[in-house]
N, C-alpha and C positions, 0 to 999 in steps of 0.2 A: 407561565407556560410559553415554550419559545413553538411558532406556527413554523409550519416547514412544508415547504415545496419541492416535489422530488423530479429530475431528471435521468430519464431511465426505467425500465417496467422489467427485468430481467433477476432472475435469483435474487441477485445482491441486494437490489432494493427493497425486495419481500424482506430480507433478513433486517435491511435497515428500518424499514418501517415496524415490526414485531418486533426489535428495540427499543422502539420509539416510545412503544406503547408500556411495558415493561419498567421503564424509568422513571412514567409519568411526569415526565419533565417537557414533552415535547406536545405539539399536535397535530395530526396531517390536513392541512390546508389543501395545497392542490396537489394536481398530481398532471404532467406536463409529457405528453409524446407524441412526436411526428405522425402518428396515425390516432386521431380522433376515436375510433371504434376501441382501440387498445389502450388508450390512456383513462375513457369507460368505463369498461369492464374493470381494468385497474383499479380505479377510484372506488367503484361499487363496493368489489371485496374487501379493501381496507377501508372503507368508509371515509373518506376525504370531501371536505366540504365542496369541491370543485373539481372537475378536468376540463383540459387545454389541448388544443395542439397549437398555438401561437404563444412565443415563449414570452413575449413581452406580456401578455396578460400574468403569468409570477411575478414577474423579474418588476411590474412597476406596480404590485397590487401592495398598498400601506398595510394590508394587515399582513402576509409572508415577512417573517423576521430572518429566516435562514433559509440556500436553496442547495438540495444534498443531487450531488452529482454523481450518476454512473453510465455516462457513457462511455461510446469508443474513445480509449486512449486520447488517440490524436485531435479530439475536440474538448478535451476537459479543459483547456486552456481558456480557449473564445468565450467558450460558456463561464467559466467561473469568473473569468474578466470585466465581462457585461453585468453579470452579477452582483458582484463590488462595488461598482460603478453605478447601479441602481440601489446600494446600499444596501445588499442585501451580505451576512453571511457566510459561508461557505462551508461544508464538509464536501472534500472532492478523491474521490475513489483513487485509488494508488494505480498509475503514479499521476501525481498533481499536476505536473507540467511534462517537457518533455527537453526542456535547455534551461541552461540558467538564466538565459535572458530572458526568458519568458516566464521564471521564477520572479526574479527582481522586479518585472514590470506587476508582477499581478501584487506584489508586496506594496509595493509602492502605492497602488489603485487602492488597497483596501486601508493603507493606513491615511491619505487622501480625504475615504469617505467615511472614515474612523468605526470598520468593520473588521472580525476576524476572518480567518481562514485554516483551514485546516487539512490533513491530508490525514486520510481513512487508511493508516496503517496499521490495521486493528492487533496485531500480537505486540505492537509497541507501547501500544496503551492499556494491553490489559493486565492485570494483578498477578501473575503466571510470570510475565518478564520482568516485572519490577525486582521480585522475590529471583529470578536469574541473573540479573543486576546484581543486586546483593552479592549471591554467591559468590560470582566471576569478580568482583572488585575485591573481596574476604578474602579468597584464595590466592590472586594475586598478590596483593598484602605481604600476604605470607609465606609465598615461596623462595625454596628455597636450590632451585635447580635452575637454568636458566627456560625461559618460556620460547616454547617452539611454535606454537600455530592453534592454530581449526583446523574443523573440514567441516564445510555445511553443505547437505546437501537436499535439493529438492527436484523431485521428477513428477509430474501429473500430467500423464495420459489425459488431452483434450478429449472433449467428444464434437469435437468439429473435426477432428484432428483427418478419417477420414472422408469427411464433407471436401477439405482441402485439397485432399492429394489426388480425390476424381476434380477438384475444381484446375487442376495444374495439368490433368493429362488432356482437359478439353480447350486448355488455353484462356481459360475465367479466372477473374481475379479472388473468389474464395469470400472464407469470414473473414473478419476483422479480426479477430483474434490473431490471423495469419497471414495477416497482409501490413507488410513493412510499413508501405504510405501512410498506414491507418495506424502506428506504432504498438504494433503484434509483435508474436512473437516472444520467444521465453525468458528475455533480459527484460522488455517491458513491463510484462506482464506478470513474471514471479521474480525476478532480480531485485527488486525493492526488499520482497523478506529478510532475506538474508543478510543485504547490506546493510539493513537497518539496524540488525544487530550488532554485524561489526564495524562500523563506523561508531555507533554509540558506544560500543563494550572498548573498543583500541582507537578512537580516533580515524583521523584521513589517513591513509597508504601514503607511504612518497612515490609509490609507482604502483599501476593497472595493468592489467592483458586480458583479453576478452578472446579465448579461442572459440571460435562457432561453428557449425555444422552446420551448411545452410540450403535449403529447398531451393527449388525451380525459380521461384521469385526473388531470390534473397532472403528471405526472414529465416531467423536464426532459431533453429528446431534443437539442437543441442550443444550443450558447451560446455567449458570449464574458465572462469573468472580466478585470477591471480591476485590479490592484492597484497604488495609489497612493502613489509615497515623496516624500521630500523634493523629489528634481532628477530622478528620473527615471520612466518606467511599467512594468510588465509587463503582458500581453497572452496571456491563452488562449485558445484557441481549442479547444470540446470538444463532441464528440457519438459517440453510439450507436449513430446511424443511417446516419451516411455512413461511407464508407471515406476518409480524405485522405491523399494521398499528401506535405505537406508537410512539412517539416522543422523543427526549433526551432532560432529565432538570438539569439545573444549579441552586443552591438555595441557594439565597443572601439576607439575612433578610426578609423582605415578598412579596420579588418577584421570579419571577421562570425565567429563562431565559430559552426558549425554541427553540432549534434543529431541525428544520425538514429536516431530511438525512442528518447526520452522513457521511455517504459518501462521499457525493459532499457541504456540509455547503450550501441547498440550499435556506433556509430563517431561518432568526433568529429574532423572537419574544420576547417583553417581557411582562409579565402580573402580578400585583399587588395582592394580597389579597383579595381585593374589585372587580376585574374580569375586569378593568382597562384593557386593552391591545393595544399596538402597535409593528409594524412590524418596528426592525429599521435596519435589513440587507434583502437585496432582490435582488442582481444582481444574471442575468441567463448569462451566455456566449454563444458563438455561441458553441464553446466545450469546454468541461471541462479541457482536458489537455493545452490548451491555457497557461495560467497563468505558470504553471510551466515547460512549453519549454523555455517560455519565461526567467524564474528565471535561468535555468540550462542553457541555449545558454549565457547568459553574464559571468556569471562564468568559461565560458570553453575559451572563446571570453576575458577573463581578468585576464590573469592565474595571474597577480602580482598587482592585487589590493586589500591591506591590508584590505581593509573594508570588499569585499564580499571574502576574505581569513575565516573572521572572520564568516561569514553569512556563509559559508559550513563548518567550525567549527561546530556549533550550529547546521546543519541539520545531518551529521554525526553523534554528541553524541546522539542527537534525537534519530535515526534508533537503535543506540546502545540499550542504553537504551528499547527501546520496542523491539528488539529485545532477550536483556535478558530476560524483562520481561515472553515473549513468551517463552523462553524455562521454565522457572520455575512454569509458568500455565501448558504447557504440562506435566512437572513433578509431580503436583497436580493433576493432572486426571489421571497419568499411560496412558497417553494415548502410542500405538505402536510405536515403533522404527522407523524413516523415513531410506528409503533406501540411500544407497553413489552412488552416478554416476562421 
């Protein structure tokens, strides 16, 4: 049983910890937030042996084996660093860092104090994209027209969204969600989906553009991401503020292979030229993080087996990779400087 200590009390961690339990692989140890009364209550409802709001009581208590992170963006860094560094673990909510230097250093810490680390990109890990995989590598294989592109797209209407915009008419700085220093924002925050796919599916772009749309502050509420290969493009489509109802397409001679959620890979279609169509990925889980507690608990459960040595290889360069990516789209849009914590 790996003990787990959570940073963060918000949806996501509800969903990580109803995971946890699900797997039976894991156990909720403590439970860690800046406000004592909330990390409480927290603790109560999922029954956790502990809560905190001094973070060094996790980060140096011997029995905590892993510490799962979800906070604001722009501190998932400090946090999971210190972490490593107390030899603890990590699963760290997307996106993991927010520069490669700051990738590289937290790489370095954890193999240092000979811990993993991981980045909670949950439709990468789960059994939906693997079987997308498959397809997109199959079809490639075997075409026979030349390959032209994607178009992924992803739009989720925040519900801060507006908390924000009365927080910009009164000259306050807003949620975090929407506040650049805090790395808000719809490249931080939903740009990971998408890239993750096609970095993994096509490799690195030899070239980026990050067109933005951006509020009173700067943070980038809506855009469109270029990524440019040899023969062919990919195409995002990403924002905060709208809800879109479209779909992401793969396009393989005269078929379209279609994405519904980007997200969570939660059905994938394929439909012909002639309006042909069948559904040939469709599993729902009971939760989404399922699959990759799953992935991450035998890796940590098997620290000297060559093969899934090799299988956190490949998820590592992954994260890298769209991580650079990420910084170099930010650099394309000018978007603000993220604060240091």
């Amino acid at each position: 049983m790996i003990n787990v200590a959570t940073i963060g009390t918000s949806w996501i961690t509800e969903q990580f910890i109803k995971a946890c339990k699900l797997t039976d692989l894991y156990h909720l140890k403590a439970v860690y937030s800046r406000s004592v009364d909330t990390a409480k209550d927290f603790a109560q409802v999922y029954q956790a042996d502990y809560y905190t709001d001094a973070l060094n009581n996790i980060l140096f208590d011997p029995e905590v084996d892993l510490v799962y992170i979800a906070s604001p963006n722009a501190m998932h860094f400090s946090q999971a660093l210190r972490a490593v560094k107390a030899g603890k673990h990590v699963i760290v909510e997307k996106p993991i860092v927010t520069s490669i230097a700051q990738w590289h250093e937290l790489e370095e810490a954890a193999n240092r104090n000979g811990v993993f680390f991981f980045e909670a990109a949950v439709h990468y890990q789960n059994r939906n994209y693997r079987r997308l995989k498959e397809l997109v590598k199959g079809k490639l294989d075997e075409i026979s027209q030349p390959f032209l592109g994607a178009n992924f797209n992803i739009g989720q209407y925040s519900s801060r969204y507006v908390q924000y915009l009365a927080a910009m008419e009164k000259g306050e700085k807003g949620p975090n969600v929407f506040n650049p220093a805090m790395a808000g924002g719809a490249l931080m925050d939903l740009g990971v989906y998408p890239l993750y796919v096609a970095i993994d599916l096509f490799g690195l772009p030899q070239s980026v553009r990050y067109n933005a749309q951006k509020g009173k502050n700067g943070v980038d509420l809506f855009g469109t991401i270029h990524l440019k290969y040899a023969d062919f493009m990919v195409n995002i489509f990403l924002s905060k503020g709208v809800h879109s109802q479209l779909t992401s397409e793969i396009y393989v001679d005269d078929e379209t292979i279609v994405i519904h959620g980007i997200t969570r890979i939660d059905r994938v279609d394929l439909i012909d030229a002639s309006g042909q169509e069948a559904t040939l990925i469709a599993y729902t889980p009971e939760n989404p993080m399922y699959d990759e507690l799953v992935n991450f608990a035998e890796v940590i459960n098997h620290p000297d087996d060559t093969h899934l040595s090799y299988v956190y290889e490949d998820w590592k360069q992954t994260s890298l990779a769209v991580t650079q990516t990420m910084e170099l789209l930010r650099k394309s849009a000018k978007l603000p400087e993220i604060d240091e914590f």
